[in-house]
PALO-618030 format. One record per residue: x, y, z of N, C-alpha, C, O, CB in turn; residue in one letter. Coordinates in pm, whole numbers, plus 50000, padded with zeros to 5 digits. Glycine has a CB too. Layout:
BEGIN
XYZXYZXYZXYZXYZA;...
// end
This chain:
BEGIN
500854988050000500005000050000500895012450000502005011950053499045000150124X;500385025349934501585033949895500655047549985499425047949998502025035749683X;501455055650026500725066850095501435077150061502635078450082500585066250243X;500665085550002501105096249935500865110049959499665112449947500785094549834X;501725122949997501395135150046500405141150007499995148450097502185142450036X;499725141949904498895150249852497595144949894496695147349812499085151949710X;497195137650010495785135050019495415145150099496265149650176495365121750070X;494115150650098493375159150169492905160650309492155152650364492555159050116X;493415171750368492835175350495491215178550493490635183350395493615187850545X;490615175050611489295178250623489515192750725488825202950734488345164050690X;490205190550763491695201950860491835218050737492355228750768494185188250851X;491505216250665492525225950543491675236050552492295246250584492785220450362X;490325238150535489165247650616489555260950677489425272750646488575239950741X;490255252350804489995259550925491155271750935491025282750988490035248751054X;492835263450837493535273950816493585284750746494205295350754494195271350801X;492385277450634492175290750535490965301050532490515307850440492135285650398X;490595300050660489265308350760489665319550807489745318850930488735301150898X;490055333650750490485340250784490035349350816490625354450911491035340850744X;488615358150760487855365650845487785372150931487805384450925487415362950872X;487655363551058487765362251201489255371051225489345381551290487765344551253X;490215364851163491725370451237491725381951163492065391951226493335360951218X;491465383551053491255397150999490605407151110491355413451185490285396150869X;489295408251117488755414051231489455414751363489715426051404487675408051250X;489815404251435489975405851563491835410451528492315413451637489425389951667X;492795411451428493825415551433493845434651420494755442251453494485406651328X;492455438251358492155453751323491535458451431491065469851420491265456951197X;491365452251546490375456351650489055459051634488515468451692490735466251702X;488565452551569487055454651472486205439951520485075437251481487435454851251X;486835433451592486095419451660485235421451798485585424751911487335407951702X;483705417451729482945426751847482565408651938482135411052050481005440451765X;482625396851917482245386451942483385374952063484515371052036481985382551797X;482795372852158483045357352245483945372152366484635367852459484555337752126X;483855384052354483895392852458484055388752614483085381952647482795399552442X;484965390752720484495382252810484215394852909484765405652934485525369452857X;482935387052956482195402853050482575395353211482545383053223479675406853019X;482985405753344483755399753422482755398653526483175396653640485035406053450X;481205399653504480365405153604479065400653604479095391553521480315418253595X;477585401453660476755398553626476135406853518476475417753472476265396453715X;474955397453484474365407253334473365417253404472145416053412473325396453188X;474195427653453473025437353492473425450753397474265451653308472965441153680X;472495460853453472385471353346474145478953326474525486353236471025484353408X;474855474053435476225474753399477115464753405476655455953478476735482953459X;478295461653357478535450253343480225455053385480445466953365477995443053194X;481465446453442482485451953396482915440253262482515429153228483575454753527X;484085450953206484705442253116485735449153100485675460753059484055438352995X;486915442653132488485441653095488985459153245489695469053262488815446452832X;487975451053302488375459853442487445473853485487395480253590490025465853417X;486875475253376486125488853392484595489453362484115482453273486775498953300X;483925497053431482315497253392481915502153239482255510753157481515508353498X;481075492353250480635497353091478465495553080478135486053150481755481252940X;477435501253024476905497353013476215490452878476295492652757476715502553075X;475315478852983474925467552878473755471552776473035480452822474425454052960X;473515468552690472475469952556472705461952480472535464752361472435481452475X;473195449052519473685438552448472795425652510472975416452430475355437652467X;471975421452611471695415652706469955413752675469145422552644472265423352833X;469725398352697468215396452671467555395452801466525388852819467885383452585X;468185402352896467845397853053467005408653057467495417853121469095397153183X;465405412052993464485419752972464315424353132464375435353186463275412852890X;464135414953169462865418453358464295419453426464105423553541461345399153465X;465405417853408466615418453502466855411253584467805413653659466755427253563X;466225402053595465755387053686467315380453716467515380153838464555373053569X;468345375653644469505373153637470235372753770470625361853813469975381253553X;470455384153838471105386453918469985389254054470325395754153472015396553863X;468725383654039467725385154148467985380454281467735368454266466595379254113X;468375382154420468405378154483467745361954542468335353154606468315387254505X;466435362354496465655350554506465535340154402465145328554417464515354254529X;465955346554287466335336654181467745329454243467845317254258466585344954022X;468455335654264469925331454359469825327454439470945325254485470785338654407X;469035324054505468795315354673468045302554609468465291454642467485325654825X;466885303354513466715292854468467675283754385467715271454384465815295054420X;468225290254335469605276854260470515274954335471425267754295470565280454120X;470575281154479471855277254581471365262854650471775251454672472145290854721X;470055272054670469315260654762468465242454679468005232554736467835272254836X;468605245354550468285240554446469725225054457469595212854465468285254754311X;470875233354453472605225054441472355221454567472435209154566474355234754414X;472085225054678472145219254816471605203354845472095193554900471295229054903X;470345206354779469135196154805469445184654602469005173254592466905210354829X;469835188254542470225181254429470975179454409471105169454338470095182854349X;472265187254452473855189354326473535195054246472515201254216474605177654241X;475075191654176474825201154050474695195753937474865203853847475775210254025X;474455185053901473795177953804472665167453812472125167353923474655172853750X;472255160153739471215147153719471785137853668471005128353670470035148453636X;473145133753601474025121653573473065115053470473015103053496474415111453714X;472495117453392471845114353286470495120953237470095131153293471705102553303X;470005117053165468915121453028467285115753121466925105553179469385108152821X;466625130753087465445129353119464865118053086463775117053141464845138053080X;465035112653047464035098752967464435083953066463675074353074464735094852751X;465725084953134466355075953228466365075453352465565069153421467345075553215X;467625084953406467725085453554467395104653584467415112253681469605078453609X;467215105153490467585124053522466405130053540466475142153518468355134153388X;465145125453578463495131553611463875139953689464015148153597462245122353682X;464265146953797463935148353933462115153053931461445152853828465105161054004X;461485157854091460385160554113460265177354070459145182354058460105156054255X;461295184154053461135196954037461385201353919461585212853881461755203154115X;461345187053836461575192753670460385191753634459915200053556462575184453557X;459435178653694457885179253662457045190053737455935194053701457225165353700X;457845194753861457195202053895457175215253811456025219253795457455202354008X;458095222753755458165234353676457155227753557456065233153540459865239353630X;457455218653492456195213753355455045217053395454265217953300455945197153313X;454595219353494453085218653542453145238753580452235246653558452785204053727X;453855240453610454175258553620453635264353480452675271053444456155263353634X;454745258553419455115266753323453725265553208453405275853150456705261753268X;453025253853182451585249453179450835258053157450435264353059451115244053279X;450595257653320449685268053404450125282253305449555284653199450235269253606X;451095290053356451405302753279451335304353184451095316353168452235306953278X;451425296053036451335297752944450155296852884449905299652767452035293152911X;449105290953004447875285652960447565272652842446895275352742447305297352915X;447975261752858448285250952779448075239152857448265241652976449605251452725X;447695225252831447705213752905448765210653024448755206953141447795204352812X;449865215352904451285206752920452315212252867452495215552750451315193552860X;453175213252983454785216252915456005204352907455735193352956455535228453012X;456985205952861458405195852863459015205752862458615216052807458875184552747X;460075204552921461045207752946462605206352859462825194452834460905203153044X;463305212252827464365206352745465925211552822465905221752891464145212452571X;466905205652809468295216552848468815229252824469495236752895469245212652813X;468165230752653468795245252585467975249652488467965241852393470265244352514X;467155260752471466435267052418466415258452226465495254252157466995283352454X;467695259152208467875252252114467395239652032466935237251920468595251752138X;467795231552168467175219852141465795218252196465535206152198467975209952185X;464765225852244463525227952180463125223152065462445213152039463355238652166X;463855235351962463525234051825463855222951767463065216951694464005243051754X;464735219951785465335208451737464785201051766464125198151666466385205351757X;464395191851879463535181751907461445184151867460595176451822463975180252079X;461415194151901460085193951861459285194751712458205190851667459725203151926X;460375201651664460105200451496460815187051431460485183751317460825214951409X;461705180051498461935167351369461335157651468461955147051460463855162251300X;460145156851581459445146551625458265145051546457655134951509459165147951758X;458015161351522456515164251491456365164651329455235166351285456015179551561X;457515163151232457515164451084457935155151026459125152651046458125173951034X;457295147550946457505137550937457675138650742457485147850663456385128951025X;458165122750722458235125950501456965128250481457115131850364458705110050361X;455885129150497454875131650396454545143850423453835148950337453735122950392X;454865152050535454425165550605455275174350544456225171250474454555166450766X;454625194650595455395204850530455185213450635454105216750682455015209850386X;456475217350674457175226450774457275242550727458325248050695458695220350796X;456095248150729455955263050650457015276650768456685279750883453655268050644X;458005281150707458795286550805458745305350794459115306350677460365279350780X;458565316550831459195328250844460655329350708461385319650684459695328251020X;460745337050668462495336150599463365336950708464465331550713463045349950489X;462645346550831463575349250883463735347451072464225354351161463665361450823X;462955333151063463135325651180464475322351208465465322351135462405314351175X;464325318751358465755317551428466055304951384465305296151341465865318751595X;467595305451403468285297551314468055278451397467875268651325470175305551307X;468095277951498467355268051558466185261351510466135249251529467065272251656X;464975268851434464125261051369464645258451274464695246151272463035264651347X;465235263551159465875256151040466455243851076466175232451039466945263950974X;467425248951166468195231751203467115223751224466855215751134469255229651356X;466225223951350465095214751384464465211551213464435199851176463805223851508X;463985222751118463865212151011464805205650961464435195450902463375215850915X;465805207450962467145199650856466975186050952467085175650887469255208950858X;466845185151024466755173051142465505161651097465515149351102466265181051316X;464445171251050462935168350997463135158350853464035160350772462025185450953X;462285149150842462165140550721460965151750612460715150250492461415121950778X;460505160650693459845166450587459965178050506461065183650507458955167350619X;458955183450427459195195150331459115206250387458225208950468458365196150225X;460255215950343460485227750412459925240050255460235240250136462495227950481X;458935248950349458695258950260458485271950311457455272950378457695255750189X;459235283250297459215294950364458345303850278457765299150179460605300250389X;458225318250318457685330350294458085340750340458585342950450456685330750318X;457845348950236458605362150269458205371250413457125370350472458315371750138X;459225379350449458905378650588457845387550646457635398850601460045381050656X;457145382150749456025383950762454655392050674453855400950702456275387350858X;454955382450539454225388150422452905377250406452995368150324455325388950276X;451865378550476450595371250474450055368150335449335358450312449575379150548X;450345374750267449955370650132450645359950034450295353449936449955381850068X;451795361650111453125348550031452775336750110452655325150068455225351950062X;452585342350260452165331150356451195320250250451585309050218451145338850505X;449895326250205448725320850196449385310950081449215298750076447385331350164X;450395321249964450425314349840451145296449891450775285849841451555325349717X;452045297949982452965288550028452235280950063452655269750033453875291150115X;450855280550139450335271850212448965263750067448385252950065449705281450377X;448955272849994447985269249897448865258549850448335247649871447455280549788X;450115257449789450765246749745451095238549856452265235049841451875250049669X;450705234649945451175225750055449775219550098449675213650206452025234350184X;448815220850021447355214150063447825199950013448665197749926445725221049974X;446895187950109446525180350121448235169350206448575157550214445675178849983X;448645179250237449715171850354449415179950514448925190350558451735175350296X;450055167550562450245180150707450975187450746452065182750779450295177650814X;450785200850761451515214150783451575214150953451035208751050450575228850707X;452565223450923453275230051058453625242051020454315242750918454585223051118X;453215255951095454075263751023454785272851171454155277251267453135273650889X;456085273551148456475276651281457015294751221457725296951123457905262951358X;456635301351281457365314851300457895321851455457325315551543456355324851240X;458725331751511458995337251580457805344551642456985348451559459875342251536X;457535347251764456785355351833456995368251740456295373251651457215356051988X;458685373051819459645383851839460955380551763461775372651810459925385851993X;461125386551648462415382851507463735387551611464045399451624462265396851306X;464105381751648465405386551752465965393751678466285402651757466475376251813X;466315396551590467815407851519466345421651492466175431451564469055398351275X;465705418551395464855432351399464055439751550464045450651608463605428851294X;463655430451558462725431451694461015436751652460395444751722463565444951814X;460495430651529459485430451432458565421251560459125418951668459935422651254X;457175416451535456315410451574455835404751471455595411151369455595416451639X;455575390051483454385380851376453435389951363453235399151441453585365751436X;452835387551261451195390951212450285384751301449115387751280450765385051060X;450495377851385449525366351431448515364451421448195352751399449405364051519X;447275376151431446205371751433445855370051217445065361451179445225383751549X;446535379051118446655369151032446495359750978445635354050911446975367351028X;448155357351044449075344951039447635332051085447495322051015450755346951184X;446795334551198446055320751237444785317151115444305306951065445265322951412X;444615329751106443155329751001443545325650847442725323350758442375347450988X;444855325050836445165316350707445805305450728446065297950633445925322550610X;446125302950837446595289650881444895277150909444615265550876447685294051057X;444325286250970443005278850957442505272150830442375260250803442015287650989X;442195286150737442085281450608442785266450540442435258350454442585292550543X;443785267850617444465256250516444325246450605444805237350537446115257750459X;444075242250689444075235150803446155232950852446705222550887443005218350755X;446615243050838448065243450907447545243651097446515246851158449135261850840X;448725239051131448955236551268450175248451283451025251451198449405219151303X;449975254251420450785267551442451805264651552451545255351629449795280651488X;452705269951564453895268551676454435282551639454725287851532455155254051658X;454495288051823455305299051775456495299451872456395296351991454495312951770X;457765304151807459045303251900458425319551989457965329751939461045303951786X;458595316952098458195330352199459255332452259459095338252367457055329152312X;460775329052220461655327152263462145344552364462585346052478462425320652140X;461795355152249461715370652288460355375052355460445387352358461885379852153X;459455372452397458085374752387457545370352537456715376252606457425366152256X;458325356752570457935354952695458475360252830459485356452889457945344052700X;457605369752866457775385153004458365394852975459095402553037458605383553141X;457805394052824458305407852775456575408752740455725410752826459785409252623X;456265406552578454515408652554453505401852598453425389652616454105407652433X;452505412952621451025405752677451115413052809452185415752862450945386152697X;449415417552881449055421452957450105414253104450545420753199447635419952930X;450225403153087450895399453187452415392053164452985385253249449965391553253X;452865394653050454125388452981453885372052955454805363952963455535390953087X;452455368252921452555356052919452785353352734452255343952675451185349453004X;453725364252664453845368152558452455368552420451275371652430454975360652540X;453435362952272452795368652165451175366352152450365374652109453485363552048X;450825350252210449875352052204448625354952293447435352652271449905346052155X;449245360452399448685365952519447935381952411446855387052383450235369152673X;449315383752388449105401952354448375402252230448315413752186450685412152325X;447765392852151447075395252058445875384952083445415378651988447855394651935X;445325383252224444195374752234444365362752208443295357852243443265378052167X;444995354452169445275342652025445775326652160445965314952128447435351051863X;445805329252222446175315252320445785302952290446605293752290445655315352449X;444135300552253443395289652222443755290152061443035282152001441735290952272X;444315294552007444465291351856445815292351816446155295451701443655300351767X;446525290151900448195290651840448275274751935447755273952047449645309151910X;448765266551892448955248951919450125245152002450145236052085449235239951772X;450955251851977452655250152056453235265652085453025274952008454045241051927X;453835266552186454325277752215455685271852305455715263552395453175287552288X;456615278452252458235277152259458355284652306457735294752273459155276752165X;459505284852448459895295252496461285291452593461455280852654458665301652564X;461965300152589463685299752636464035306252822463545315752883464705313652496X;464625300452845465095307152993465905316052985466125323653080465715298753089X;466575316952861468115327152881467755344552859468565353652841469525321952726X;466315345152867466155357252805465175362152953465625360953067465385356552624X;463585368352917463065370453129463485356253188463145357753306460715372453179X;463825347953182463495337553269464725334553346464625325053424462935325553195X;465925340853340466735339853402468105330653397469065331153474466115339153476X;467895321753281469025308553333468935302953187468755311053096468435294753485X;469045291153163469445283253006468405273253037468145270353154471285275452972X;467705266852919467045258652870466095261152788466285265352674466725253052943X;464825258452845463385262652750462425252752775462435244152864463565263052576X;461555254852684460375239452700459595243152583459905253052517459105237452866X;458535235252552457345233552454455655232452553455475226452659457745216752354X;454875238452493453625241152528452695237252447452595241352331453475252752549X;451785227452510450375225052418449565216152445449065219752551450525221952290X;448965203552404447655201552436448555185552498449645183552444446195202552286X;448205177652580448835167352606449195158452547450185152352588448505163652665X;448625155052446449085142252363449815146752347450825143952412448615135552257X;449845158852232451475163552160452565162452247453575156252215451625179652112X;452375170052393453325166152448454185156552482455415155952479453165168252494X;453155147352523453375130552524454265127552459455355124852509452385121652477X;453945127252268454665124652173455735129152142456635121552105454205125452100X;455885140352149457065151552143458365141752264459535138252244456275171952227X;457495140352375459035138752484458785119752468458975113052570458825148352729X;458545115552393459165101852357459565098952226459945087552202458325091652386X;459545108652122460245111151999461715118951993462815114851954459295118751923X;461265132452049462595137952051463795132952120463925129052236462485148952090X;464605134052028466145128952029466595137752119466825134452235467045129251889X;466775150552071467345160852157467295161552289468165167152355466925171052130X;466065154652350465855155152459466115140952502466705141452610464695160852481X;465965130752470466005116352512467155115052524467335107252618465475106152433X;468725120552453469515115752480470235129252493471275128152427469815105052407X;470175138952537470415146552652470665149352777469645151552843470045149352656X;471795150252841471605154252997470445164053043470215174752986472905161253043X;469635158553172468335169053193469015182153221470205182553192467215165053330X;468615190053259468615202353293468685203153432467785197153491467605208653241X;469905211953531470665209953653469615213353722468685219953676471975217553682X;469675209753820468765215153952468915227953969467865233953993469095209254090X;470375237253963469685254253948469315253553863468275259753887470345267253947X;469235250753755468565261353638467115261053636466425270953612469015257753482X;466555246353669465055246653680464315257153813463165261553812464655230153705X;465555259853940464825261154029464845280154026464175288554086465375251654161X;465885281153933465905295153851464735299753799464175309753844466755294953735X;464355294153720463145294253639461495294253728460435300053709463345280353544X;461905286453808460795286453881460405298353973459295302354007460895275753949X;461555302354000461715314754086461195328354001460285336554018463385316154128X;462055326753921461485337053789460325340953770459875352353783461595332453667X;459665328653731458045330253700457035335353861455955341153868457425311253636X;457745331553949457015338954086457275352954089456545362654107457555333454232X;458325351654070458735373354026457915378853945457105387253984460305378653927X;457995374053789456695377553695455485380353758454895391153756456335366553605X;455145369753816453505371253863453385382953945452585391953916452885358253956X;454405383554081454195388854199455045402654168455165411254255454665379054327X;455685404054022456185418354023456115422153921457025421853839457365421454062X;454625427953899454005433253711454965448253705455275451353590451515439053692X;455365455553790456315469153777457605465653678458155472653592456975474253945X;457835453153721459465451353588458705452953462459235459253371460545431653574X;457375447353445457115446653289456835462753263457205467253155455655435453239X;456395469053331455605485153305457595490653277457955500853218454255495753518X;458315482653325459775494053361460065493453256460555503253199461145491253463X;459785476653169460865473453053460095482352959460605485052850461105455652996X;458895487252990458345491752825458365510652831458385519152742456195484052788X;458355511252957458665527652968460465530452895460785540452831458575532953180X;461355519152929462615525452887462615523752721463095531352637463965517852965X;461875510252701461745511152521461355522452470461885529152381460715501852453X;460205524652543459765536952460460695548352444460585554952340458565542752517X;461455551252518462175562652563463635560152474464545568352456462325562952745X;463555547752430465065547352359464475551352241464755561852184466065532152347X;463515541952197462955541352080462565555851990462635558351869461815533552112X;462165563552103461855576452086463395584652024463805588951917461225581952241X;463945583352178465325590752177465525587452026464995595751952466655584652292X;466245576251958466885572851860466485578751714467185583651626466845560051868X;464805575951723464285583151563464495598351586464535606051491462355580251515X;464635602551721464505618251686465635621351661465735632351606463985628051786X;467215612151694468295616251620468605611251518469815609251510469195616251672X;467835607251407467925601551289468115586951301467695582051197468925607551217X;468425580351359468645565851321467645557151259466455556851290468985559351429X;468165550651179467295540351122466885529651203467955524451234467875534751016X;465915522651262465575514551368464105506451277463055506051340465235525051530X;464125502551183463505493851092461805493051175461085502251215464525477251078X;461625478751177459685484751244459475474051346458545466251362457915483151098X;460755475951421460965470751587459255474051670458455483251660462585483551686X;459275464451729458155469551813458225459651967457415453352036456535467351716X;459275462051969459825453152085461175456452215461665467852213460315441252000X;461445451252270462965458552349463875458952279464825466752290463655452152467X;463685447652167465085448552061465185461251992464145466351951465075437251936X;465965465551979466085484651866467055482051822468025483651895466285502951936X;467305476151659467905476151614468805493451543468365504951536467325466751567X;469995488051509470095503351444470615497351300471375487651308471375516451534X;470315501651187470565498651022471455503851028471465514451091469745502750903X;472605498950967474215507850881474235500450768474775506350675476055506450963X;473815488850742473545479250597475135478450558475335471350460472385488350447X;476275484350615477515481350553478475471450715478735477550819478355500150485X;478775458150695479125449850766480305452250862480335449450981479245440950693X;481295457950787482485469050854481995480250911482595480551019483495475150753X;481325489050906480945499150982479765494551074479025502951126480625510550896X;479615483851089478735481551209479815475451264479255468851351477295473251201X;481135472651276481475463451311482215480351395482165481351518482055449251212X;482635487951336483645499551364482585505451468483015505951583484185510851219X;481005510951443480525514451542480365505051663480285512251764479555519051504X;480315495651686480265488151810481765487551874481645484651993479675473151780X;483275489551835483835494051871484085504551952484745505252056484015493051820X;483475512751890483675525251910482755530352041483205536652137483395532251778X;481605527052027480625520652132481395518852260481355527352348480015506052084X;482185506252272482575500852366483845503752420484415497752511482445490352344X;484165511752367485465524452340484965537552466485715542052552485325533352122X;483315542052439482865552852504482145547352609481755553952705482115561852424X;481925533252591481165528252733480145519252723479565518052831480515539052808X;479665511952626478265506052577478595498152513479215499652408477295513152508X;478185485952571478105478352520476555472352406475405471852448478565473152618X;476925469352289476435465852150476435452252160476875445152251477295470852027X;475665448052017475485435251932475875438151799475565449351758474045429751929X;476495430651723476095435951595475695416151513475865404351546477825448551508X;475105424051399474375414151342474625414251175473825420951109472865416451386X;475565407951115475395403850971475345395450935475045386851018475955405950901X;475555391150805474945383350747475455369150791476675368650807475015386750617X;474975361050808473975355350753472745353550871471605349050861474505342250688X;473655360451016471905362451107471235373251043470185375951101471925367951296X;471535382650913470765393250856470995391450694471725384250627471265408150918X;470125400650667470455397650501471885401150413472865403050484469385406150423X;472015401850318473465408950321473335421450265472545425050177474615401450242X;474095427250316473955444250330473015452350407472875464450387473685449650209X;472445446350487471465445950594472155449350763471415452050858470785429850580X;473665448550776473885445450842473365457450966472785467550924474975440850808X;473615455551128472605465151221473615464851371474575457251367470645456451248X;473485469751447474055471451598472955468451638471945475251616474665484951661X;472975455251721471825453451756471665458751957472485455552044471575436451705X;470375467251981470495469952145469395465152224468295469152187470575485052182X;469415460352287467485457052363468095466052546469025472852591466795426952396X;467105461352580466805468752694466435461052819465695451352802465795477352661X;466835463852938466025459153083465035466053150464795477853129466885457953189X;464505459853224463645467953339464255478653440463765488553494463075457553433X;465415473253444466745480053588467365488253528468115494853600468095469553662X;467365492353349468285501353318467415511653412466305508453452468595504353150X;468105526253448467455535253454467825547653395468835547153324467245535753556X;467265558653407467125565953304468905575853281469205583753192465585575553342X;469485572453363471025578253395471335566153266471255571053153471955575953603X;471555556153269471965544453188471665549053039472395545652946471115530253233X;470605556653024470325551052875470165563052853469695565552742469135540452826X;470445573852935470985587852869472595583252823472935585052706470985603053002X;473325578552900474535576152825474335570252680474655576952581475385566952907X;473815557752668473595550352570473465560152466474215560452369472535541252589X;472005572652497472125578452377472965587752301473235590652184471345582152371X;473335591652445474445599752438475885596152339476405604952271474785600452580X;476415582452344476965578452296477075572952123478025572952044476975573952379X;475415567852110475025564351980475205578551893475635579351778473455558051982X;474785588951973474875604851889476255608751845476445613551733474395618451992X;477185606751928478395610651877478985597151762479595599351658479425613952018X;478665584751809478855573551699478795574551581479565572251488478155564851704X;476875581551602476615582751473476985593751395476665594551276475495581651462X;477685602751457478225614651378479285610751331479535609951211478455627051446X;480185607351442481445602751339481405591351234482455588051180482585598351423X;480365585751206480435573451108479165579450999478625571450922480035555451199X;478765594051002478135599050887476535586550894475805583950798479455597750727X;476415581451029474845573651014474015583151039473035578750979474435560851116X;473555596951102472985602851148473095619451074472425628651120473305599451273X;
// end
């Protein structure tokens, strides 16, 4: 047998990936940042205060005192793990106990529980889609449901974004299979809202089945943050509702919401979850804590939407482009990928911390600084913020 130099690295990729070192050698690398502090409305990083606008910790829950006594006291009475997969040894009583919470709050039969917001999607869309079925998607759903379809044996068909009329055409060619059509509550990079009530009345039509990721939406929209379809009446007519811990809820995981069978089926199909480590004893007892804050403290939700407004405001009256956000997210448009990359620098240069977002989490030439907001900023905080975006935007000719 003869072995010869010229065979191929699967290795050869990674050296010729240069991008990244480009950026982070020009000081233009705004990503994997290490913040030295909790995620509150200030954060330190690399020794000094800076504030956050980078952070999905809407209600500020994160650093809650009682969210923190429950995951201390959570490791005390559990540890810090479950040594295997929900489906085996890893149940505990307080993971069923949050399923039955979280239920209740969302108004649904039944919840499951999963480890990472992620694998939600992932498990609930390739349990529930099968080869003869069609998975009708947003263009511009989170990247988690795509995977969950690539995972899926079935047909994937999108529509333009939140364009009800492409919706309908998409679903007209998808008659006589079974549909799913999953969209976002809350488009995380724009900070747009579904059509929903719409979105259900042509989903009816076709007899589609609805799931919505509420991943942004849950204790942020709706009279009581029980999100998207709280705030547009729609509870009894949206089928699954997805929703994440890392954003109000304080901690990492998520779960699925809906009528019991599905559930049933969902947590003895999905992979993601069957052969998964469960989810630690803090993080559930995080969560649980969380949702008692929600209930017993409606002032964070009145806080988070008084400071939106007030950014939201601030920003159009100094010209910025902020697309048709209607959420904590406020994006800002620069559509050129380097100069969003230079303003978030520069940003974090004067004190503020940014997101930025191109392609391919945005379209190309689309690219944006992405900022959302807490309940705990207060109004000293996000006078800086604007303060800062104004001179940004002067020197980079956005404003």
């Amino acid at each position: 047998m003869v072995v010869t130099d010229n065979h191929k690295s699967i290795f050869d990729k990674c050296s010729r990936f240069e991008l990244a070192k480009g950026l982070i050698s020009s000081g233009l690398y705004p990503y994997f940042r290490p913040i030295e502090s909790a995620q509150d409305p200030e954060v330190i990083m690399y020794g000094r205060k800076i504030v956050m606008v980078g952070s999905n910790n809407y209600l500020g829950l994160t650093n809650h005192p009682k969210v923190k006594e429950a995951a201390v006291a959570a490791i005390m009475k559990y540890g810090t793990g479950c040594a295997g997969s929900r489906f085996l040894n890893g149940t505990l009583d307080i993971h069923v106990e949050l399923e039955d919470k979280l239920a209740r709050f969302i108004g649904k039969e039944a919840a499951l529980i999963f480890t990472t917001g992620f694998q939600v999607n992932l498990g609930t869309i390739s349990a529930l889609v099968g080869k003869d079925d069609v998975v009708v998607l947003d263009k511009l759903d989170h990247a988690s449901i795509i995977d969950g379809c690539r995972l899926s044996y079935g047909s994937v068909r999108k529509f333009r974004h939140n364009d009800m009329e492409d919706y309908e055409r998409v679903l007209m060619q998808s008659q006589g299979k079974g549909i799913l059509t999953v969209v976002d509550g809350v488009f995380s990079m724009e900070g747009d809202i579904v059509k929903l009530p719409d979105l259900v009345k042509i989903a009816k039509k076709y007899g589609s089945k609805i799931m919505v990721d509420d991943a942004h939406g849950i204790g942020v929209l709706g009279r009581t943050g029980r999100g998207t379809a709280q705030k547009f009446g729609l509870e009894n007519e949206v089928d699954l509702i997805m929703g994440t811990y890392s954003k109000s809820l304080a901690s990492i995981g998520g779960f699925i919401a809906g009528d019991k069978d599905i559930i049933h089926f969902i947590q003895h199909m999905a992979r993601p979850l069957i052969f998964s480590a469960s989810p630690t004893p803090a993080s559930v007892a995080s969560v649980s804590a969380a949702l008692d804050i929600i209930e017993s403290e409606p002032e964070r939700l009145a806080a988070l939407w008084r400071n939106t407004s007030k950014m939201l405001a601030g920003f159009k009256d100094m010209g910025f482009q902020v697309g048709l956000t209607e959420s904590p997210i406020i994006p800002i448009l620069v559509g050129d990928d380097i100069l969003a990359f230079k303003m978030a620098m520069m940003l974090q240069d004067i004190g503020v911390f940014v997101n930025v977002a191109v392609s391919p989490a945005v379209a190309p030439g689309k690219a944006l600084v992405r900022t959302s907001y807490m309940a705990t900023h207060t109004d000293e905080h996000l006078d800086i913020v604007l303060e800062a975006f104004y001179k940004t935007g002067k020197e980079f000719g956005v404003i």
